[in-house]
N, C-alpha and C positions, 0 to 999 in steps of 0.2 A: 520694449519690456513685455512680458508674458504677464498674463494674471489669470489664475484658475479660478471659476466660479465657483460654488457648491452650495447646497441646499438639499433641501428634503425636497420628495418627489411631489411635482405640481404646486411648491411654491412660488412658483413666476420666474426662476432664474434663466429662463428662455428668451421671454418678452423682456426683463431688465438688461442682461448682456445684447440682444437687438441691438437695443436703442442707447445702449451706452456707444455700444461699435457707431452707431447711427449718429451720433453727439461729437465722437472724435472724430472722424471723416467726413464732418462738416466744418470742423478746424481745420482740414488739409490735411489730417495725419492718415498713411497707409495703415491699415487695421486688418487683420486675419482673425476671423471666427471660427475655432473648430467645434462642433454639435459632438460630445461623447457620448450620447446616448443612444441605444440601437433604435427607440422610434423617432431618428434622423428629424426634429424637427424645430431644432433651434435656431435654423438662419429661416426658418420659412417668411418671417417678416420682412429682412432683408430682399428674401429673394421675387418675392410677390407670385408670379404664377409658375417659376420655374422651379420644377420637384430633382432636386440633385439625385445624382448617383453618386449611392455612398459606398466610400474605402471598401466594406468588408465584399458587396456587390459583385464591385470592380475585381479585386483580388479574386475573388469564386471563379469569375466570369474569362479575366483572360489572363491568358500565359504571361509569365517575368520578364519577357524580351519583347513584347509587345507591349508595356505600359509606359503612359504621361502622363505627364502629373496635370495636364489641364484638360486630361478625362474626369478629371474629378475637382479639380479647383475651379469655382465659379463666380463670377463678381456681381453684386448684388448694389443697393441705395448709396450712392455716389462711393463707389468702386470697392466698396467692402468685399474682400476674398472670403467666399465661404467654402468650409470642408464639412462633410456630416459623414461620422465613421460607419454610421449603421451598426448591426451586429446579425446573429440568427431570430430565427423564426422565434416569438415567443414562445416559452416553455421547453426548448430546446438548446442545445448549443453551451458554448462560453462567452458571455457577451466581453468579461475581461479580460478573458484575452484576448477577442476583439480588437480593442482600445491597446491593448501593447504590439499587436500586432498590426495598428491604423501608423502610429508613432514609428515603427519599422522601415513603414513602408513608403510613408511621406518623407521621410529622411533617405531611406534610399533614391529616390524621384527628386531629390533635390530643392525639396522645399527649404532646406534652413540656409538654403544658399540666399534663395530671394529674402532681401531687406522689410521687414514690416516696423512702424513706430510702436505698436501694441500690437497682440494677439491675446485674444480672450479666448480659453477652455472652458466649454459649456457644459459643467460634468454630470453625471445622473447622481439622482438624491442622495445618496450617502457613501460615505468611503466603506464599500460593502467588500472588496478584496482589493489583492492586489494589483488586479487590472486597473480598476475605476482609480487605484491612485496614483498610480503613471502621470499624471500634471502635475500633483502636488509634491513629487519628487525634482528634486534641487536643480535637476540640471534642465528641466522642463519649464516651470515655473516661478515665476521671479517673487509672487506676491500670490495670496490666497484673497477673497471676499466671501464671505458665510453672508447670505440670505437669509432670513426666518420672518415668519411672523410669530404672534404672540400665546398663537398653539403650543399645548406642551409637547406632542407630539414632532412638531419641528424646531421647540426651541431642543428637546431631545437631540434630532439629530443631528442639530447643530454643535452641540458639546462631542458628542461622535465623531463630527469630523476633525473636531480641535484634537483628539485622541490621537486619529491618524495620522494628523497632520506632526506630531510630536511623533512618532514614528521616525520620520523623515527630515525632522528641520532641527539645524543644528543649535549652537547658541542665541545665534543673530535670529532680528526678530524678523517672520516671513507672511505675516496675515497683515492685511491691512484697514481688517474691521469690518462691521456687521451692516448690510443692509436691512433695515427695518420695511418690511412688505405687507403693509395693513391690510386686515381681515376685519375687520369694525367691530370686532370683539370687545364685550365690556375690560376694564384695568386692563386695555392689553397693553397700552404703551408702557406700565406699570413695569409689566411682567419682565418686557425685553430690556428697560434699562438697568433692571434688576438683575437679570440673567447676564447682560454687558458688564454690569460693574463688578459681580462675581468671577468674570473668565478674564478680567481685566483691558477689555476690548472697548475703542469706540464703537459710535453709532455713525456711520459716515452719510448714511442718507435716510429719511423718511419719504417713505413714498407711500401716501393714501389710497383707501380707495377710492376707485373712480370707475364711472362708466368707461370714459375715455379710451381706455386699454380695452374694452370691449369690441365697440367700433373699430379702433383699427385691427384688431385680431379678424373682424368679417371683414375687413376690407385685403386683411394681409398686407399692413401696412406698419411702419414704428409710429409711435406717439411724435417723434420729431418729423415728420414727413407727412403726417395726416395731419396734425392739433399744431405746427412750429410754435405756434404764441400762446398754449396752453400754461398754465404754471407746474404740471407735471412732465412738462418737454424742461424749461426751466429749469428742474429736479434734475432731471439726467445731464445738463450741459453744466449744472452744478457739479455734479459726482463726475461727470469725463475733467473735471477743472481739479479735482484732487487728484485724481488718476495720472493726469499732467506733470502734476506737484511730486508726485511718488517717483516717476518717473525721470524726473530729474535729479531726485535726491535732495528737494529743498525741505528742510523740515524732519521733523522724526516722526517717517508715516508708516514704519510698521514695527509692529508687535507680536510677540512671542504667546500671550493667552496662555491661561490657566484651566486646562477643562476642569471639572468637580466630577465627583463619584455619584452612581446612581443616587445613592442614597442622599447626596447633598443637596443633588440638584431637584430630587423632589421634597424635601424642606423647603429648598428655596422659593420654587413657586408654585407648590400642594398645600405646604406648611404643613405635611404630612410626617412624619417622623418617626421610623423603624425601631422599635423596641424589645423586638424579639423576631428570632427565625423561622422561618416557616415550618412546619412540624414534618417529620419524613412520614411515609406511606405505609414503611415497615409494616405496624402493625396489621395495618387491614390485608396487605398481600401476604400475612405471613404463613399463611396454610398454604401457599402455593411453594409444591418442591421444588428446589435449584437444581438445575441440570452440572452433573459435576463435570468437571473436565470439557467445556464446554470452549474453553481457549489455550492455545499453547502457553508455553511457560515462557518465554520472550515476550507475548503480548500479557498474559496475566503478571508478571513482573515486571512489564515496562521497562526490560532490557530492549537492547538494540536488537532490529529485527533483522535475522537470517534469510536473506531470502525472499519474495514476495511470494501473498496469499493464491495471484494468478498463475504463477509458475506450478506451484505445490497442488492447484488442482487441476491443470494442464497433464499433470504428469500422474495423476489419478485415472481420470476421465480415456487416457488414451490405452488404459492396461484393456479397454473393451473390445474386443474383438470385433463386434460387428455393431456398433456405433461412432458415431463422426462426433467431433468434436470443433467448434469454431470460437476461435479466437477473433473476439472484438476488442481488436487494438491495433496499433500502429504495425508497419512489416517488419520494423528492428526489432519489436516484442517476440512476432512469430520466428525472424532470422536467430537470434539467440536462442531461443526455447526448440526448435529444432535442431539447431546445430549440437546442442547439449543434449537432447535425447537421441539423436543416431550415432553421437562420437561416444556417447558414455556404451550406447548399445551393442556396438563394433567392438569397442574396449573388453565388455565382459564375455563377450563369444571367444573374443584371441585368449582372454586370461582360460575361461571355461576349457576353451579347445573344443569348440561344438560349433556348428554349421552356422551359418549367419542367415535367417529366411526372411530378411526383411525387416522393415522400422517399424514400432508402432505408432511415428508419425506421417506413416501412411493415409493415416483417418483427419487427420490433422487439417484441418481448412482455417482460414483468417480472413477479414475485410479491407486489413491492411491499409487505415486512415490517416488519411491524408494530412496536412498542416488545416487545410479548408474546416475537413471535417471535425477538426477540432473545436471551432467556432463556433459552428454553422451546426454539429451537430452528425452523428454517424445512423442514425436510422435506416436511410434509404438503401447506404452500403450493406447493412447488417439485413434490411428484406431481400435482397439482391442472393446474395450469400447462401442466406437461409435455402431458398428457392432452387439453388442451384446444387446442394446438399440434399434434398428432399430427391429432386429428380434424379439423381443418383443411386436410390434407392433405400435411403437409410430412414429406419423407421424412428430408432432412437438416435438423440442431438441434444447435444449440451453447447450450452452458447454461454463462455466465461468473457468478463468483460475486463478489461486492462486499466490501467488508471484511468484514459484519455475520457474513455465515457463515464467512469466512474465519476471523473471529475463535473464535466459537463452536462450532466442527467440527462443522458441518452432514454427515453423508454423501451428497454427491451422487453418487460412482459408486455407493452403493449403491442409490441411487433406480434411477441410471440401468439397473443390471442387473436390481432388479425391474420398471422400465418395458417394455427389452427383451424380457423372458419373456412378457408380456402381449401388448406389441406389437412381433411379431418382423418384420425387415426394415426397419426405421427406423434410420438412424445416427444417432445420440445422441455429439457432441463436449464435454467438458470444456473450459474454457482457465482452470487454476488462478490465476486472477489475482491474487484478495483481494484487491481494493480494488490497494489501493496498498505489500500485503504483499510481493509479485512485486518491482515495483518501477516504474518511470513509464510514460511515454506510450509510448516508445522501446519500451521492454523488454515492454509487453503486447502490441506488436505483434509482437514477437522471437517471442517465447511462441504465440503465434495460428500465427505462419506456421509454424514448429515441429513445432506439433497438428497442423496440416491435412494437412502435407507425410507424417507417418503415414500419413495415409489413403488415399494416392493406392494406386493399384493398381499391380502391378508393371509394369515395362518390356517392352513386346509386342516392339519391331524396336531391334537394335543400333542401326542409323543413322536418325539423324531426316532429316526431310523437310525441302523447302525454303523451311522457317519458322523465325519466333523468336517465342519469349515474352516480353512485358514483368515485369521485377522491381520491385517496390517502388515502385508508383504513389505521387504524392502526392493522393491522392483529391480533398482540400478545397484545390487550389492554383488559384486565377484563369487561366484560360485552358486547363487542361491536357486537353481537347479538340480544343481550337484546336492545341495541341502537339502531339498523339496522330497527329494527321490529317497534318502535318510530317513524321512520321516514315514513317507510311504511305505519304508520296509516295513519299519518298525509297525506302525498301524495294521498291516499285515499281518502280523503275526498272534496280534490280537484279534484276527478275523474284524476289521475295520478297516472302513472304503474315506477317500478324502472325497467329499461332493465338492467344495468349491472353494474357491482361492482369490479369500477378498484383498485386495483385487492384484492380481497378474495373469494377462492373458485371461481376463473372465469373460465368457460372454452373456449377453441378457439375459437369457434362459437358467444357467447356471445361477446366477443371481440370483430370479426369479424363485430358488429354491432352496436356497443357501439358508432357509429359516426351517427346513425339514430336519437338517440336521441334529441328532441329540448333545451335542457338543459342540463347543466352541474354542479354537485353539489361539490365542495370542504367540504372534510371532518373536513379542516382545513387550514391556513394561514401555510403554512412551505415551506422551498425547494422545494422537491418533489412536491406538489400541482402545485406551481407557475412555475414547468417547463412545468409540462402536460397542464396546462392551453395556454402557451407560442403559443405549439405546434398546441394542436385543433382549437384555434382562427386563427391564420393563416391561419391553412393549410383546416378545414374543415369549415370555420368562423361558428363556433356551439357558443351560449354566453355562459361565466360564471355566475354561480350567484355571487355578491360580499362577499356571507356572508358564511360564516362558517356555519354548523352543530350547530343548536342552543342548548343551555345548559339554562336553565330556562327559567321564562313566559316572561320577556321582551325581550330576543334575540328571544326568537318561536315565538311573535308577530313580530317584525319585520324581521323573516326571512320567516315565512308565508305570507305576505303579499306581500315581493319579489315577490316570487315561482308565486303565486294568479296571479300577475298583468301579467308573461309572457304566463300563459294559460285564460285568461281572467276570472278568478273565484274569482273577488273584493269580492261580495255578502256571497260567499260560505265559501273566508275566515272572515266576520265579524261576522260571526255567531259563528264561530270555538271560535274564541279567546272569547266573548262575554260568553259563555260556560262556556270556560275553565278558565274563569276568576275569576266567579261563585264558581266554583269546586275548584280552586285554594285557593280562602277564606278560604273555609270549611277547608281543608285539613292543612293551614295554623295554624288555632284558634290558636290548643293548644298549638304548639310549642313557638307561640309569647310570651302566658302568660308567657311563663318561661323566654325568652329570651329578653322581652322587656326592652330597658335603659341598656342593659349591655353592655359593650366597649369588642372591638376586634383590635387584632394590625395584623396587614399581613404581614410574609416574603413572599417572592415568587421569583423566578428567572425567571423574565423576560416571567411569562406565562400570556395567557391572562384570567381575573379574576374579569372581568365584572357580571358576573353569580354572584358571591360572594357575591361582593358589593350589584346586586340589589337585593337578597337575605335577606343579612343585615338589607339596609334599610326597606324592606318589615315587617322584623319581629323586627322593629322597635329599631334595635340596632346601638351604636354609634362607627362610625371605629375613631381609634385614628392615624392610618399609616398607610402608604402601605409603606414598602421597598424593593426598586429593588434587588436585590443580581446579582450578575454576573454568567453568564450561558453563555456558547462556544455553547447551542442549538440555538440560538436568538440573532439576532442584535439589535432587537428595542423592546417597549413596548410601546402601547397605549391601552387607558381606555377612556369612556364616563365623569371620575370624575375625571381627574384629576386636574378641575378645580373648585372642590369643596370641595374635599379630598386632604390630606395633602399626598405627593408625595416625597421619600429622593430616588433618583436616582443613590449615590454612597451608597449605603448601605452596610454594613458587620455585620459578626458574636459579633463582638465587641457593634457596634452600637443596636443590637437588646438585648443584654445584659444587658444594659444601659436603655432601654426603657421599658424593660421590671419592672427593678426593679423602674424608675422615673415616669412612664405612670399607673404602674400598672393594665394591661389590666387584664378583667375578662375572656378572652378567647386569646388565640395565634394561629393563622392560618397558617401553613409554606410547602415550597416544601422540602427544604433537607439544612441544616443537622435539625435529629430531638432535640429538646431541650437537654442541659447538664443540670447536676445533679444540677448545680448553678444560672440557671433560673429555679425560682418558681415559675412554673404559668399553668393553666392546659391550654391543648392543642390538638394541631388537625391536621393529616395532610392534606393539598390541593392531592383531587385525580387525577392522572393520567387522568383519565375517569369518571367523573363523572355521567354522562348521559346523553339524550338527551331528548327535549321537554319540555314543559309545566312545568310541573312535579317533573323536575329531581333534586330541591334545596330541596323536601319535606325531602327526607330522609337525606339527610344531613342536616336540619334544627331540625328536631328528634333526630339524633346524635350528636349536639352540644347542645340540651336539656338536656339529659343523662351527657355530661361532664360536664358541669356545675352543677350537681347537687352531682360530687365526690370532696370529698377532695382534697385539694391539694397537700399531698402526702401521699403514703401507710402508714399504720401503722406499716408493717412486717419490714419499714427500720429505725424503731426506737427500732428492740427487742433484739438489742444486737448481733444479728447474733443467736439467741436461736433456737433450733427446740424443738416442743414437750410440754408438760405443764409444 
């Protein structure tokens, strides 16, 4: 039978499991002691001068096809098997998954092969994760014993463990009750009968204090093997005699326990009594301003997250041309996140039809840790790395960290300030991501721009020059070069220069100066946009423009004319539009002919689709709907019609089903999903990227020509499945 110890840290449940192992294997029974603690030092009694090697050690040390399991099982005080898992160095590492990773590893080596009467799990003080509770799960552990003395602080953690333990334990009852470990505390016997008859728990042993356990703790010896005739050896061959009793099944010797709520359990033995809640802070911090847009809308809404924080600012940090970036994480994090940045990258060169010069996960480095270094901790990997990036010659380094260290508290600023002392004149970036601790794609890019925007150096000329910055590229969006160069003309023509392009393809320098600028252009209305927007206003007051990156001729007039009015060029852009107004007719004609008088139904999720509409009505066609669908990308949606246009704002798949077959639209316009086999109707998807400028409805007003003039379904899905004549 298995029994897991637990207690609060430095209650004795080292020296009691001892000498309980010490007490049974004095009756002839085979006993197995494993020590969960990483400072390995709960057979030390058993063991006397022999200091084991422990599991986590052993594992670091040698290879899979090289391990026995009696490198590390050791027999101690008349034949007691001891195990001590160890863990990592204090203040690094995962010590719990340590402990699931001990359990692995001794079951692979064959330990559950070999017979023991008892095994006792010697666990650290509280069920603090889900490593440390690996014993007290069902198929480990037969029976629980809780430890305390009459401290509140471990009769605390003792209600704690009951918590956990109710976690994992199903009806049947799995605790076998509380060892009492006197502290000579006044009313402490009080406190703990008190606390017992509350969680509904015996008391199964009283154990005093005593010198006794002193002495043999210098001698490194158990109380049964130094003192045998003491009445505190007595005690323990008492408690191994119920251990016995449990172990047979004689008797009803375990129980389910009731832990209590903080608040009970300090009535019960504070006699302290909560009567009101703690007051919030609000008022005193309330002159301090909230930074707006400070988390995406999946994590500020506590939708399911898109994506992780490390990815989103992996794929940030790499638009830098002449900075490195390394990934502190495992090599499937880097194998993914690279594979996904050069195939998306290849993909939009083929769609583009422009030259392919290379990944931007060229810059891209990782430490690549291991199972070990999960433990044990990724430091050493991450100065290794670092060091070998430096000598490469990159001056700026962002070092994102992936769950694994996230999870394990890796110190990476502290690498980074011993890196800096060696190699001084390098900037060295953080971007606290953890995986997907931060929170998604959105929000590690929030996080990145955030970092970076730190570093910029201060503001040299109140007034900027007559340039703008781009915000918030969509780096991996088909065409958005094609788009970049759109804007360029346009800016052009206003006698206006783009300085920089946060961020694609930016380099430091450019960066560096990206706060000269008198303007600020958002690429678009999203998180990311609205945080860097946040930041420059305040800190550099540079303005926003209010408009997105125009997408057909009614946003490029009214977003030209924005632009026009902050560099004084009214004149320059009337002429523009006037033009392109002209030009826009022509280019127009033919598509109208075909599509003039036909109906169109819109799904769409919540993107903005103004472009569409005045597309539409330009070529002269009837919208019968717009329906919203739900999208975890967007909170809100607004339109210029919606107060002309028929608007269903709970929309679904079902509803467009329905409308499709009562409305009978001569065209369907949708973001995802694309039509099923049971909606008859031709169709189109809404692009990602459409384009930018004047211009950019032509061709999609040409390709809704073309559908309109196929069938409305294949011929090949009427031939029977036939191939051939």
């Amino acid at each position: 039978m298995k029994f897991a110890v637990y207690g609060k840290g430095g209650i004795g449940k080292s020296t009691i499991s001892a000498n309980i192992s010490a007490s049974l294997a004095e009756d002839g029974m085979k006993v197995l002691q494993i020590g969960c603690d990483p400072k390995h030092d709960s057979t030390r009694l058993l063991l006397g001068d022999i200091i084991p090697r422990t599991v986590m050690d052993y594992a670091k040390q040698t290879i899979p096809g090289q391990r026995r399991l009696e490198d590390i099982l050791f027999r101690g005080y008349r034949g007691v098997a001891c195990v001590e898992a160890g863990g990592p160095e204090p203040g690094v590492g995962c010590a719990g998954r340590g402990i699931i990773t001990m359990f692995e590893l001794l079951s692979n080596l064959g330990l559950n092969s070999h017979q023991f009467d008892v095994t006792l799990y010697d666990v650290l003080g509280d069920v603090v994760c889900g490593g440390f509770a690996v014993p007290v799960r069902e198929e480990y552990a037969d029976a629980v014993v809780i430890v305390t003395s009459g401290e509140y602080m471990s009769l605390y953690a003792a209600n704690n463990i009951l918590k956990g333990i109710q976690n994992f334990t199903s009806e049947t009852g799995r605790i076998a009750g509380i060892i009492f470990n006197e502290r000579g505390l006044d009313d402490e016997e009080v406190r703990v009968v008190r606390f017992a008859n509350a969680v509904s728990l015996p008391i199964i042993a009283h154990i005093p204090k005593s010198t006794l356990f002193a002495q043999a703790e210098k001698e490194g010896k158990t109380i049964l093997e130094l003192f045998p005739e003491s009445r505190e050896a007595s005690i323990f061959r008492d408690l191994s005699d119920h251990i016995k009793k449990i172990r047979t099944g004689s008797g009803d010797c375990l129980y389910t326990g009731s832990p209590l709520s903080d608040s009970d359990l300090e009535h019960l033995l504070l006699e302290r009594k909560h009567t009101h809640t703690a007051e919030s802070y609000g008022p005193i911090l309330a002159s301090e301003k909230p930074k707006a847009l400070e988390y995406s809308s999946s994590v500020r809404n506590k939708r399911p997250l898109i994506g992780c924080a490390f990815a989103g600012a992996v794929v940030v940090t790499t638009q830098f041309t002449d900075a490195a970036t390394i990934m502190h994480a495992p090599a499937s994090c880097s194998l993914m996140i690279r594979e996904k940045i050069i195939g998306t990258e290849m993909r939009i060169t083929r769609i583009s039809n422009v030259p392919y010069h290379g990944s931007s996960a060229e810059s891209l480095f990782c430490t690549n840790l291991s199972d070990n270094e999960f433990i044990h901790g990724g430091e050493e990997s991450l100065t290794r790395v670092l060091e070998e990036v430096i000598d490469k010659g990159y001056s700026w380094i962002f070092i994102i960290p992936s769950c694994v260290p996230g999870l394990n508290g890796d110190r990476v600023r502290y690498v980074i300030d011993q890196m800096k002392e060696k190699k001084p004149g390098v900037e060295i970036i953080v971007i606290q991501a953890d995986g997907n601790i931060a929170g998604d794609f959105t929000q590690g890019m929030i996080l990145t721009y955030q970092e970076i925007f730190q570093h910029l150096p201060p503001m040299t000329r109140t007034t900027g020059d007559r340039s703008v910055t781009l915000v918030g590229e969509r780096v991996f969006a088909p065409g958005e070069e094609r788009n970049i160069r759109a804007i360029e003309k346009l800016l052009n023509h206003l006698v206006v220069t783009l300085n920089c392009r946060l961020l694609c393809r930016c380099s430091v320098k450019s960066l560096r100066k990206a706060h000269d600028s008198s303007l600020f252009l958002p690429i678009d209305h999203n998180d990311y946009s609205g945080s860097i927007r946040t930041f420059i206003e305040s800190t550099y007051h540079r303005p926003f423009l209010n408009y997105p990156l125009p997408v057909g001729r009614i946003e490029t007039e009214i977003w030209l004319r924005a632009v026009a009015d902050v560099f004084d060029r009214k004149d320059c852009a009337d002429m523009m539009i006037r033009d392109a107004w002209i030009e826009y007719e022509k280019k127009l004609l033919r598509s109208r002919e075909i599509l003039k008088g036909k109906t169109v139904l819109i799904t769409t999720q919540r993107r903005s689709i103004d472009w569409i509409l005045d597309l539409a009505i330009d070529l002269g066609m009837k919208v019968l709907r717009v329906g919203i669908l739900y999208s975890p990308f967007n909170d809100t949606f607004q339109s210029r019609y919606e107060k002309t246009i028929d608007f269903c704002y709970d929309y679904d798949l079902q509803k467009r089903l329905t409308d499709i077959r009562v409305l009978k639209p001569d065209l369907v316009l949708y973001t995802y999903p694309s039509l099923s086999p049971e909606e008859h109707a031709k169709s189109d998807l809404i692009p990602y990227s459409p384009g930018l400028g004047f211009f950019a409805g032509i061709r999609w007003a040409e390709r809704w020509s073309r559908i309109i003039k196929l069938p409305n379904s294949e011929g090949w899905r009427k031939d029977g499945g036939r191939m051939g004549g």
